[in-house]
PyMOL Python script that loads the backbone (N, CA, C, O; Angstrom):
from pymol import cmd

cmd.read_pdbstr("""\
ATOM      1  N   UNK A   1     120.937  47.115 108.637  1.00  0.00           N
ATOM      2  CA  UNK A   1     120.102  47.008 107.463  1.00  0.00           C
ATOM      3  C   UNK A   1     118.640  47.223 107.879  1.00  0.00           C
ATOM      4  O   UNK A   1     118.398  46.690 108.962  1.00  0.00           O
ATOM      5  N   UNK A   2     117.605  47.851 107.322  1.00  0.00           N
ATOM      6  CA  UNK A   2     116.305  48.253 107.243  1.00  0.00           C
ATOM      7  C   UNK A   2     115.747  46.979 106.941  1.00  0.00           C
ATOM      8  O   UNK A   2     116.237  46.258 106.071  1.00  0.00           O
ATOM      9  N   UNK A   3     114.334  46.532 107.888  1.00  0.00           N
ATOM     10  CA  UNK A   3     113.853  45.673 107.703  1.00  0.00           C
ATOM     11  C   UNK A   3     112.818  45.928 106.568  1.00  0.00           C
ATOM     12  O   UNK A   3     112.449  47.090 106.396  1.00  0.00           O
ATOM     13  N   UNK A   4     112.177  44.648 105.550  1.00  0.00           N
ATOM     14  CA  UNK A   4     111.190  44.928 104.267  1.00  0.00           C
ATOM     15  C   UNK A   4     110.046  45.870 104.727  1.00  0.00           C
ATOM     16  O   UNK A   4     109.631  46.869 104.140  1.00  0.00           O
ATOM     17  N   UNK A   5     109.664  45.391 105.793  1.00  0.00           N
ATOM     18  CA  UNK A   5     107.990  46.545 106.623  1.00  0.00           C
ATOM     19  C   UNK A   5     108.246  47.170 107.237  1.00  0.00           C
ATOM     20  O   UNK A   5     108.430  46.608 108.316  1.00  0.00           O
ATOM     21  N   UNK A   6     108.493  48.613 107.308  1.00  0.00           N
ATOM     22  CA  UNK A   6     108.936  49.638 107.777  1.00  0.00           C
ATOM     23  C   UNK A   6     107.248  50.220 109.074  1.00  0.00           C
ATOM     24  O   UNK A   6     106.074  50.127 108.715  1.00  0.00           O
ATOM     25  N   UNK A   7     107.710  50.746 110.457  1.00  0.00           N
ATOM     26  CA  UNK A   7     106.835  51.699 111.028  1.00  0.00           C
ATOM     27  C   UNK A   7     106.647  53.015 110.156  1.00  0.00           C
ATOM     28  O   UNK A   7     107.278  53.027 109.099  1.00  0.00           O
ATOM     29  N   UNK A   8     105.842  54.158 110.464  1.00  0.00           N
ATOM     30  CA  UNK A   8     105.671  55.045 110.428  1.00  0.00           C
ATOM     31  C   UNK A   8     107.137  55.774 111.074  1.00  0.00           C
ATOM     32  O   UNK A   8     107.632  56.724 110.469  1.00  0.00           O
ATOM     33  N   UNK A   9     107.530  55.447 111.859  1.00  0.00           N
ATOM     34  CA  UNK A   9     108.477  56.235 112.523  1.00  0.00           C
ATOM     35  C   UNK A   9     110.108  56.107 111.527  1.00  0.00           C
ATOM     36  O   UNK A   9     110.922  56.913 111.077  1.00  0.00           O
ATOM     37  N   UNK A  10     109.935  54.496 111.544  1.00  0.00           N
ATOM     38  CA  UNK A  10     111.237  54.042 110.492  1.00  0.00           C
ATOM     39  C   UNK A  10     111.159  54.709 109.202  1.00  0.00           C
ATOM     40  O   UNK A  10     112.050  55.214 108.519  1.00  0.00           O
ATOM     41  N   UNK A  11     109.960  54.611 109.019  1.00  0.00           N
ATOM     42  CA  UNK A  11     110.251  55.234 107.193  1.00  0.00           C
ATOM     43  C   UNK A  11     110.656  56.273 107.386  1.00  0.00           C
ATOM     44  O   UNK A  11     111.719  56.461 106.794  1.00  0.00           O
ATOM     45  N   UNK A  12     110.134  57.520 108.255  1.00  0.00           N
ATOM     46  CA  UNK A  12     110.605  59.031 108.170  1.00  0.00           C
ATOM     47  C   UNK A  12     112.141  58.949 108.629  1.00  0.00           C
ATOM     48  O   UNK A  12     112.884  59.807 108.152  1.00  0.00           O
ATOM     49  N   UNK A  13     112.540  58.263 109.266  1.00  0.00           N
ATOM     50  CA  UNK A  13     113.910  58.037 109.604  1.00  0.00           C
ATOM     51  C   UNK A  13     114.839  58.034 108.379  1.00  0.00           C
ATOM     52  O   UNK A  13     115.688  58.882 108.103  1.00  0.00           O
ATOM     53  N   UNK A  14     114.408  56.529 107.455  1.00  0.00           N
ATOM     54  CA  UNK A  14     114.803  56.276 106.659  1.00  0.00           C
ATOM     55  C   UNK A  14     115.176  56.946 105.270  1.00  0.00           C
ATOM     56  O   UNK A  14     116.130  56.926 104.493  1.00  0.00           O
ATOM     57  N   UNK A  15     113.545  57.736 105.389  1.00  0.00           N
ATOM     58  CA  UNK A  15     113.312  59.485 104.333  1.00  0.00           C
ATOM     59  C   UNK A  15     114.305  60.138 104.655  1.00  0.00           C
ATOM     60  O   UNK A  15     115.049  60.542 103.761  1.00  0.00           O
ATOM     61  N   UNK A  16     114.610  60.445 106.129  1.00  0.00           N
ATOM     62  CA  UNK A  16     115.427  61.570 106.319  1.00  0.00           C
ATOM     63  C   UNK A  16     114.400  62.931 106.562  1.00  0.00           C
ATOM     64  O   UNK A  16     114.789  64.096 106.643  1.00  0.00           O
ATOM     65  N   UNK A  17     112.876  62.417 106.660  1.00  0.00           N
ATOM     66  CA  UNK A  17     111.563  63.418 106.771  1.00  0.00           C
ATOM     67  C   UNK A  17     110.848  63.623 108.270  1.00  0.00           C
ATOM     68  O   UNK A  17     110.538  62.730 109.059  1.00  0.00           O
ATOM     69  N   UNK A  18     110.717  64.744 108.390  1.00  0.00           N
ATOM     70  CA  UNK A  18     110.099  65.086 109.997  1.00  0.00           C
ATOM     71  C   UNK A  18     108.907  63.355 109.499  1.00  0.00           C
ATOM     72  O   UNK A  18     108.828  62.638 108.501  1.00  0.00           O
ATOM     73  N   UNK A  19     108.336  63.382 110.633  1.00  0.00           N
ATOM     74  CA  UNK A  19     107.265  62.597 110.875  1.00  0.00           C
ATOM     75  C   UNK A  19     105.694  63.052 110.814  1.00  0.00           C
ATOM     76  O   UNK A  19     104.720  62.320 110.985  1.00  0.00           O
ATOM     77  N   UNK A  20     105.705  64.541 110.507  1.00  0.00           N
ATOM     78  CA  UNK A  20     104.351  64.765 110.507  1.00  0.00           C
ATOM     79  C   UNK A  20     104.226  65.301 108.991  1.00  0.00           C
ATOM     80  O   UNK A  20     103.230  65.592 108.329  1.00  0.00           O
ATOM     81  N   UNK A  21     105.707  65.328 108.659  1.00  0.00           N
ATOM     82  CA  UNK A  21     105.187  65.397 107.103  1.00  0.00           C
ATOM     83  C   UNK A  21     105.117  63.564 106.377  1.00  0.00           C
ATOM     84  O   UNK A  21     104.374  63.138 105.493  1.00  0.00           O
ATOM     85  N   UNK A  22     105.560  63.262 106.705  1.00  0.00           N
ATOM     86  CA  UNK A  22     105.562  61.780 106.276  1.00  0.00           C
ATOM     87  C   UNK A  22     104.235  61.116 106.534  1.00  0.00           C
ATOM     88  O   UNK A  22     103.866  60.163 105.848  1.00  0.00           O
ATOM     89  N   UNK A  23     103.485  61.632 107.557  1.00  0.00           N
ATOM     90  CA  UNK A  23     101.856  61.368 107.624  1.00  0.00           C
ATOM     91  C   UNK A  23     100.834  62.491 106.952  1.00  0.00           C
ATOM     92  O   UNK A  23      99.693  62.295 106.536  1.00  0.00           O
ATOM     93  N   UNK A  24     101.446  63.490 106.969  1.00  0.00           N
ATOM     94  CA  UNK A  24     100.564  64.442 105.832  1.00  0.00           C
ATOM     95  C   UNK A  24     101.053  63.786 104.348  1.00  0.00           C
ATOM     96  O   UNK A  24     100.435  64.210 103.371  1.00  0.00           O
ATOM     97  N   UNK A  25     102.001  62.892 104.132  1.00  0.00           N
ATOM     98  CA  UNK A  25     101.999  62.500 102.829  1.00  0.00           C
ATOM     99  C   UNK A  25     101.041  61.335 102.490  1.00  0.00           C
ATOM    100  O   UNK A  25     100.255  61.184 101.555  1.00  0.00           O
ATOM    101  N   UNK A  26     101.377  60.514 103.612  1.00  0.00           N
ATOM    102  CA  UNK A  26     100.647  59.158 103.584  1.00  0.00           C
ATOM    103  C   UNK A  26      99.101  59.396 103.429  1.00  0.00           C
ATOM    104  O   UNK A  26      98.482  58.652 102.667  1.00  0.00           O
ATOM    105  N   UNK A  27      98.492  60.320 104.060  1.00  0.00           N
ATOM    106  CA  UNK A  27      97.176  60.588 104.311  1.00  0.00           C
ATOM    107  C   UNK A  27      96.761  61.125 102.882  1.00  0.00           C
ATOM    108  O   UNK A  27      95.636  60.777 102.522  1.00  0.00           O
ATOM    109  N   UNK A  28      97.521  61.956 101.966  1.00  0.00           N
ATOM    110  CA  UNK A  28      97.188  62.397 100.592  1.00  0.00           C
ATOM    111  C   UNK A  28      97.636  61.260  99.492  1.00  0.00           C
ATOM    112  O   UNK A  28      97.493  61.433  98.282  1.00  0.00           O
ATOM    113  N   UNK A  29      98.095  60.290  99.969  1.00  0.00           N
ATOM    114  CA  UNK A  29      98.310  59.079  98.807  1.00  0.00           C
ATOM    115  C   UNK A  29      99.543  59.263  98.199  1.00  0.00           C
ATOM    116  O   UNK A  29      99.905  58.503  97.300  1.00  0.00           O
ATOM    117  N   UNK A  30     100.215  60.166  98.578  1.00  0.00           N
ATOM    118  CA  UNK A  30     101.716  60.428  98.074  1.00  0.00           C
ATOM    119  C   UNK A  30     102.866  59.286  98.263  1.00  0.00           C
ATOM    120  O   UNK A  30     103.993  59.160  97.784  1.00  0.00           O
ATOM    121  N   UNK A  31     101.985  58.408  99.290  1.00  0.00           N
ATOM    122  CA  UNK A  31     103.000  57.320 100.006  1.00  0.00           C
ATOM    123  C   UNK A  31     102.300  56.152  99.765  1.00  0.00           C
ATOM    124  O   UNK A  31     101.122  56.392 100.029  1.00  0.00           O
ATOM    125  N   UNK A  32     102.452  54.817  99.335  1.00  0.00           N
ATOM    126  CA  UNK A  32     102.358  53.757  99.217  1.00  0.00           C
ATOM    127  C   UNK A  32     102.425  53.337 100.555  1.00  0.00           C
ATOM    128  O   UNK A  32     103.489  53.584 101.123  1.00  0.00           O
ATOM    129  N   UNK A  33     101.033  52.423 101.583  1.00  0.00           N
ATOM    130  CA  UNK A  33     100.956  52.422 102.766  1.00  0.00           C
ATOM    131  C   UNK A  33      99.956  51.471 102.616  1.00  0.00           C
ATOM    132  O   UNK A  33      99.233  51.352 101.627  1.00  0.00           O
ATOM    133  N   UNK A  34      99.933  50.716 103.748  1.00  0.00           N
ATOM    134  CA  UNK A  34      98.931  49.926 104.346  1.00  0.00           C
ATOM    135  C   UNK A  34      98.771  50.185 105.458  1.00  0.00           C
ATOM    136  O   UNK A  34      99.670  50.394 106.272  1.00  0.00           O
ATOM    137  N   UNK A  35      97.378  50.213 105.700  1.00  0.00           N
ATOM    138  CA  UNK A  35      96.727  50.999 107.337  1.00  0.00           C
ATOM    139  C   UNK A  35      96.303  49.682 107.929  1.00  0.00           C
ATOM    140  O   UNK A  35      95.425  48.930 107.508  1.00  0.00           O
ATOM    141  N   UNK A  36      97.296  49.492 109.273  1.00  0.00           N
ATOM    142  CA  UNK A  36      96.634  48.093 110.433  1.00  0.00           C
ATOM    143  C   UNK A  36      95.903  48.998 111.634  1.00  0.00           C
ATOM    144  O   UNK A  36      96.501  49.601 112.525  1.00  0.00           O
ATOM    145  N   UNK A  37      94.636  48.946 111.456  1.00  0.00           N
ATOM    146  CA  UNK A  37      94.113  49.776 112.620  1.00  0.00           C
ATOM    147  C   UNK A  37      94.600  50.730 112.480  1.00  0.00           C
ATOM    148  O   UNK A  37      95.056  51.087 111.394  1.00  0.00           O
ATOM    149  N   UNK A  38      94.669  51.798 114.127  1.00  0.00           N
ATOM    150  CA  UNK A  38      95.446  52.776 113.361  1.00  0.00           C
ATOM    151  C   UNK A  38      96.843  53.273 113.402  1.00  0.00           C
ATOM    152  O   UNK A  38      97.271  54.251 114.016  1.00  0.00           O
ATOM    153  N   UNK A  39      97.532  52.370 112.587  1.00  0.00           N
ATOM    154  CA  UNK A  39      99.112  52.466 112.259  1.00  0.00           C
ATOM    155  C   UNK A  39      98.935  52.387 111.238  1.00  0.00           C
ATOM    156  O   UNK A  39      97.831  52.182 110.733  1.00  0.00           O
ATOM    157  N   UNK A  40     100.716  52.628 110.237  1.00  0.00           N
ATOM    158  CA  UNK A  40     101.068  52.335 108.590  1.00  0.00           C
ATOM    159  C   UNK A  40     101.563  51.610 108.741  1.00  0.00           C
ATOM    160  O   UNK A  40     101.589  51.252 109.918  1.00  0.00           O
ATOM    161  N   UNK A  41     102.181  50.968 107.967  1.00  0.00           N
ATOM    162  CA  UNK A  41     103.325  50.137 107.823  1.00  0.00           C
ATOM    163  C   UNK A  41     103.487  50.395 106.043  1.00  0.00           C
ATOM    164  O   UNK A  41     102.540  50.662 105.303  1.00  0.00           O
ATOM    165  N   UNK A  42     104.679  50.264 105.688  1.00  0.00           N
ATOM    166  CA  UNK A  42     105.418  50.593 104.392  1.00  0.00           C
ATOM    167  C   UNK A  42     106.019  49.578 103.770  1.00  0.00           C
ATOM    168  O   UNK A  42     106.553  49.025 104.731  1.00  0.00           O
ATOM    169  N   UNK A  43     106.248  49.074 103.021  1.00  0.00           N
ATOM    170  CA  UNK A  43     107.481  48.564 102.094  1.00  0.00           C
ATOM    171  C   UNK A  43     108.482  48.984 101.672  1.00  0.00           C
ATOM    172  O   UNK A  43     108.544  49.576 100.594  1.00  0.00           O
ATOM    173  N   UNK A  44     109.304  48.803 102.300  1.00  0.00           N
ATOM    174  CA  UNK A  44     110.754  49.373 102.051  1.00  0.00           C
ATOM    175  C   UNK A  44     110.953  49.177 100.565  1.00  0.00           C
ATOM    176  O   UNK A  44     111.140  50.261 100.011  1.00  0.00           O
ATOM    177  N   UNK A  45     110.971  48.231  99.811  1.00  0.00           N
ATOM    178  CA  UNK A  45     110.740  48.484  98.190  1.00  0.00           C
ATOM    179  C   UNK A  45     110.017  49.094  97.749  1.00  0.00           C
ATOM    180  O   UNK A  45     110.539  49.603  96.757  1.00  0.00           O
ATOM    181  N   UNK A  46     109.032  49.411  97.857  1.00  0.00           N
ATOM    182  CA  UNK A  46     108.210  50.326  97.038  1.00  0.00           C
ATOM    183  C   UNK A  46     108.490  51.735  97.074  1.00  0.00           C
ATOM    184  O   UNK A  46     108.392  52.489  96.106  1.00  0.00           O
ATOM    185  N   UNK A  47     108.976  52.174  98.678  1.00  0.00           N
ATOM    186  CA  UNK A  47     109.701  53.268  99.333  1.00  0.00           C
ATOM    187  C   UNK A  47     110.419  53.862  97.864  1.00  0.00           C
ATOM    188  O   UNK A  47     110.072  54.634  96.969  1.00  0.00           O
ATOM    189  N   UNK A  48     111.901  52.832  98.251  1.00  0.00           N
ATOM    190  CA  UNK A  48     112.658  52.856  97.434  1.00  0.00           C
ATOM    191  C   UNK A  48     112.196  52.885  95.517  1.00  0.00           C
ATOM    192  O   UNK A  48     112.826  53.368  94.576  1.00  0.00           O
ATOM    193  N   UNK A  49     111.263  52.370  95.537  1.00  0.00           N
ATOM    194  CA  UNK A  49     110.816  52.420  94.070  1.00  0.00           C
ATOM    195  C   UNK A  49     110.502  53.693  93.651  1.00  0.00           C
ATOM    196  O   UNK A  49     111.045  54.182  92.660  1.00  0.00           O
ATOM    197  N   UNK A  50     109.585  54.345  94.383  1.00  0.00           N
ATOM    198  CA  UNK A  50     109.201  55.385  94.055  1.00  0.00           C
ATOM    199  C   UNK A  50     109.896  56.584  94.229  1.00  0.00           C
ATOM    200  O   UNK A  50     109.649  57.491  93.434  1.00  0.00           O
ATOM    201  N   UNK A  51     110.764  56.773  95.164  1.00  0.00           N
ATOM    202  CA  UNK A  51     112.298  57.758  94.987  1.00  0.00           C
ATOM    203  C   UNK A  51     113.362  57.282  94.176  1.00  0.00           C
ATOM    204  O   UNK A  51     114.526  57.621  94.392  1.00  0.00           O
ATOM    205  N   UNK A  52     113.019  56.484  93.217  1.00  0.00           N
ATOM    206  CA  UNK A  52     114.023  56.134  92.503  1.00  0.00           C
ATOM    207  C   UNK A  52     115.439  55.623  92.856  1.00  0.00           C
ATOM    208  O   UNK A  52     116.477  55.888  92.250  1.00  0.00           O
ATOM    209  N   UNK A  53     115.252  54.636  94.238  1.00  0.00           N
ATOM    210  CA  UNK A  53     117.315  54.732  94.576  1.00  0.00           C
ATOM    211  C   UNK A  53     117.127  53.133  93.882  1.00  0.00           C
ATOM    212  O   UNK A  53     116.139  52.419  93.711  1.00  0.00           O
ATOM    213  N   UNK A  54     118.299  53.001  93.643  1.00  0.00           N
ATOM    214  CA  UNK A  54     118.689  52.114  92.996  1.00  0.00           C
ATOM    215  C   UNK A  54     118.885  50.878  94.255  1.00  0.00           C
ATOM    216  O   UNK A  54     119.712  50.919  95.165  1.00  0.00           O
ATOM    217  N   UNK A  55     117.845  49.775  93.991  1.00  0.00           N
ATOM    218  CA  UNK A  55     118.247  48.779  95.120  1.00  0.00           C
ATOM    219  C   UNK A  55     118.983  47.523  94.553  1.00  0.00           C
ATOM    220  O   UNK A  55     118.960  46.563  95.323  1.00  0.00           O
ATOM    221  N   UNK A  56     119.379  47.406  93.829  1.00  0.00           N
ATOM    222  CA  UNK A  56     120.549  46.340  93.675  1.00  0.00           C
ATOM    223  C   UNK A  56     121.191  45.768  94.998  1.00  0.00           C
ATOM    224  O   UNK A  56     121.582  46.564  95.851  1.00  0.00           O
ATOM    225  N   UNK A  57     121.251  45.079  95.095  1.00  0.00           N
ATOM    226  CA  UNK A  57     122.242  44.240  96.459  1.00  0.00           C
ATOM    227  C   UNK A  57     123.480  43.820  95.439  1.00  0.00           C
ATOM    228  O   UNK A  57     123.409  43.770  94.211  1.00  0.00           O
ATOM    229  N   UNK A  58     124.520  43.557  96.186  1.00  0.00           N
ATOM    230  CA  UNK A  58     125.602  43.091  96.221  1.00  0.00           C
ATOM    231  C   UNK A  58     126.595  41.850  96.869  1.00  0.00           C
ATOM    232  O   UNK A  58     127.786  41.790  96.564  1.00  0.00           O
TER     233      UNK A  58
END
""", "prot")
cmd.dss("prot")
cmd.show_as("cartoon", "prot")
cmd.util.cbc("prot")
cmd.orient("prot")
């Protein structure tokens, strides 16, 4: 299972997206991100919010 705060590296994993497009997204605001110094970190919900997958648990 994917932890809630995703790396830079995890999310593109998680996308299924090279990694330098996943930072050419982040850098144009396409991506919901918080910058610690200089890293991202993500929310795996919001991820998910904004591609529309359905997160229901079970």
């Amino acid at each position: 299972m994917w932890p809630e705060v995703l790396t830079a590296k995890e999310t593109a994993a998680y996308l299924r997206l090279d990694y330098q497009l996943l930072m050419r997204m982040t850098r144009a605001g396409e991506l919901p991100s918080l910058k610690t110094g200089r890293t991202y970190r993500y929310h795996r919900r919001a991820i998910d919010q904004l591609m529309g997958a359905d997160t229901i648990r079970r």
